[in-house]
Steps between C-alpha positions, in 0.01 A plus 500: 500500500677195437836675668345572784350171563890353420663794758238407783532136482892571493471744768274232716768205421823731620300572821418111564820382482544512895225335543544189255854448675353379807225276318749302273407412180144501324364174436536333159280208354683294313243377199439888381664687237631907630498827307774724619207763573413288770165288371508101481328287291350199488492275214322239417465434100407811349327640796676714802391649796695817595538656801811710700774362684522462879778719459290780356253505772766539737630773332137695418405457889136427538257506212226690503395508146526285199425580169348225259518466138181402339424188378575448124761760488820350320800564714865585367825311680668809627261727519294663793100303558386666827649626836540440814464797770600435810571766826845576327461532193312422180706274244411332128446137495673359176367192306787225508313384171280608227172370423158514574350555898220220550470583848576751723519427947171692579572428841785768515256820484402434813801320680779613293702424839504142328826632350671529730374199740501271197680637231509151317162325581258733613607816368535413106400760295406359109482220318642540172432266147896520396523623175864382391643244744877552436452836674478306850876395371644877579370506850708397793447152726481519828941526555512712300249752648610427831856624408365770311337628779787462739718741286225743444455549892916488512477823310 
């Protein structure tokens, strides 16, 4: 299932490439830490909230749907927590770190348009107890995501 989740979301982001021309680039908030699947984090001692990237949103379209992890679940860095569905397509969210979730944005089952009108305030999705802090270390800074992004829409 996992495949098909990866094929659709790759199938949704060839198709938007048009449209992101015109737009320029997503924004990027400079005080957040990026996972190359497209989530940010922000940390603040051993607590994060987590949430995806303006640049996601833009690529999903509009989001109808997202799905929550429960609270108390321990999250792995790298590895899928929920999903978001929007009118596209239907695509994992990864956690950017591992650790517990102490809170989850309630608010999102019934606006999960949040996401894509605020993907950075309004539209977090967890708050995560970090489990190992040097993880945060192997996630990108706001350059570096912004470039990363620019080459994966250059391709």
């Amino acid at each position: 299932m996992g495949s098909r989740l990866m094929w659709a979301s790759k199938a949704a982001a060839s198709y938007l490439k048009i449209s992101t021309f015109n737009r320029g680039f997503a924004s990027v908030v400079k005080d957040l830490k990026y996972a190359d699947s497209h989530e940010w984090a922000k940390v603040e001692g051993n607590s994060a909230t987590v949430g995806i990237t303006d640049h996601a949103q833009d690529h999903l379209g509009d989001v109808v749907y997202v799905e929550l992890p429960e609270v108390g679940t321990t999250v792995t860095q790298g590895t899928s927590f929920g999903a978001v569905e929007s009118v596209k397509a239907t695509s994992d969210i990864n956690s950017p770190v591992s650790g517990k979730v102490v809170e989850v944005n309630e608010q999102l089952s019934s606006s999960p348009g949040l996401v894509n009108g605020s993907p950075y305030e309004d539209g977090w999705i967890m708050k995560v107890e970090i489990s190992d802090t040097n993880e945060v270390n192997s996630l990108m800074d706001s350059d570096q995501y912004s470039k990363f992004c620019e080459e994966e829409d250059n391709h």
